[in-house]
N, C-alpha and C positions, 0 to 999 in steps of 0.2 A: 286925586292928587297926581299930578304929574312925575314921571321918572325924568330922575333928572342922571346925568352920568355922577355926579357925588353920589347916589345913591347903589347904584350901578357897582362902582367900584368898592362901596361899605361893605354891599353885600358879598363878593367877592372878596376881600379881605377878611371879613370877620373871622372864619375857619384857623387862619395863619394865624390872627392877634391870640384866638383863645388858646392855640398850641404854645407860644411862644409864653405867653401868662403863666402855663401850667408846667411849663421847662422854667420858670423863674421860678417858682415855687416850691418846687420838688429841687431843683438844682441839675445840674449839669452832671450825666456821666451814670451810669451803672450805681443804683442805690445796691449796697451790701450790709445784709446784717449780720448778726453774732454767728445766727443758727448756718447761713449758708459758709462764713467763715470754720466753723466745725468742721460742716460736712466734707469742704473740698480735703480739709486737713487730714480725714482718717480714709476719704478715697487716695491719698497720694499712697498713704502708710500701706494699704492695702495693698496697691499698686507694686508697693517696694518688696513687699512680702512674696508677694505672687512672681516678682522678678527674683527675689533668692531661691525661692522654692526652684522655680523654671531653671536656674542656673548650676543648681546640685542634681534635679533630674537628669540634667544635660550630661552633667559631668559626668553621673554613674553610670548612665548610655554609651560612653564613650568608652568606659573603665572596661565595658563587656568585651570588648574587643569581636563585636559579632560582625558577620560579612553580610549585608543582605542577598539572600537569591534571586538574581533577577527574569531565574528563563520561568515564562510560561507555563504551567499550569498542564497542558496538551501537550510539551515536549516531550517525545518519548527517547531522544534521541537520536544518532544517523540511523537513515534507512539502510535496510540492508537488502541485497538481491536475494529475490525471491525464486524460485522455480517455477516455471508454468506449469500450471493445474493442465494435465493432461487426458483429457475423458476419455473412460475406460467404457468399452462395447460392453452391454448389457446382453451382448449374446454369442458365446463362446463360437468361434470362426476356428476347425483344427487346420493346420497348416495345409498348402494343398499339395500334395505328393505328384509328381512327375515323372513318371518312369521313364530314365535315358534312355534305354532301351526298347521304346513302342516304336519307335521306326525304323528300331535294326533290322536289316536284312538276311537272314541263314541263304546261303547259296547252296551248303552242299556239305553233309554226314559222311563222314568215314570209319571204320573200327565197327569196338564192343562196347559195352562194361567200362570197366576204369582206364579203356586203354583209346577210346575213342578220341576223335578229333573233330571239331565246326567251323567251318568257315563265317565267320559272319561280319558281315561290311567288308569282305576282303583279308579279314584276321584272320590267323588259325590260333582256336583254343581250346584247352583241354578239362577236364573235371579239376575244380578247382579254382579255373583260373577266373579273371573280374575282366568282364568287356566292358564295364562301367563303374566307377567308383561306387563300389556298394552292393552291386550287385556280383553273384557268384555262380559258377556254371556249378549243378549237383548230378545231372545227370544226364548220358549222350545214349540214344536209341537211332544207330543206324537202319537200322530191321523197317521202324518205322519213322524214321526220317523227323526228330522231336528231338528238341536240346531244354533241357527243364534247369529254369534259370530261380534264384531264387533272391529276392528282393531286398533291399534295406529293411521293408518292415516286417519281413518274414511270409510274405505272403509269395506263392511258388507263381511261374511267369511262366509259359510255354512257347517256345516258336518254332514252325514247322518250316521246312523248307518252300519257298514262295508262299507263305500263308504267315499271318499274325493274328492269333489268338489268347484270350487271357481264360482260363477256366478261375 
């Protein structure tokens, strides 16, 4: 049997006729029954319920009068200036002493005892007196030509005429 285009076009139609049949039949438009009319009914109420509920929560949230805190978690704070950590020697350095007096020069002993005099760097000085801050003349030996000096740290100093020695 031959196609013919009426046949053609049947067959391509049919789909559409049986649509359109079963839209006359059923009717036009969202079929609704009792049971789905219920249901939308008691989801509005729901709805309504959960909007009062929501609406007094609100309100009492409000009534707290609370601030929220918004810093961070890690904020400690402003920083504050610190002092540098400043590393301490692990090995006791004592200050190093310099005796002003290692390159004084004694020219020249005169006298005794407590009545002596020293020239030294061009001074004259006597028992007592300080050729250098700190240092003090204790005792003048013209005999043997020795002016015994005694130090900041207590430790005694000797200078001879043209000679520098430390005992």
């Amino acid at each position: 049997m031959p196609r013919t285009r009426a046949m053609e076009a049947a067959v391509f139609a049919a789909p559409f006729a049986i649509l359109a049949l079963v839209k006359l039949l059923i009717g036009f438009g969202p079929v609704e029954s009792e049971a789905e009319n219920q249901d939308q009914a008691r989801a509005d109420q729901t709805a309504q319920a959960v909007d009062g509920v929501d609406k007094a929560m609100n309100a009492w949230i409000a009534s707290l009068d609370i601030k929220p805190d918004m810093r961070s978690p890690m904020d400690h704070g402003p920083t504050q200036q610190v002092e540098p950590i400043v590393p301490i020697d692990s090995v006791y350095r004592p200050p190093v002493f310099r005796n002003p007096l290692a390159n004084a020069k004694l020219t020249s002993v005169m006298g005794s005892g407590s009545t002596g005099l020293a020239s030294i760097d061009g001074k004259l000085y006597a028992v007592g007196d300080e050729p250098a801050p700190g240092c003090r003349i204790v005792a003048i030996d013209a005999r043997e030509r020795v002016v015994q000096i005694e130090l900041p740290s207590g430790e005694a100093f000797f200078i001879r005429v043209d000679e520098h020695r430390r005992r």
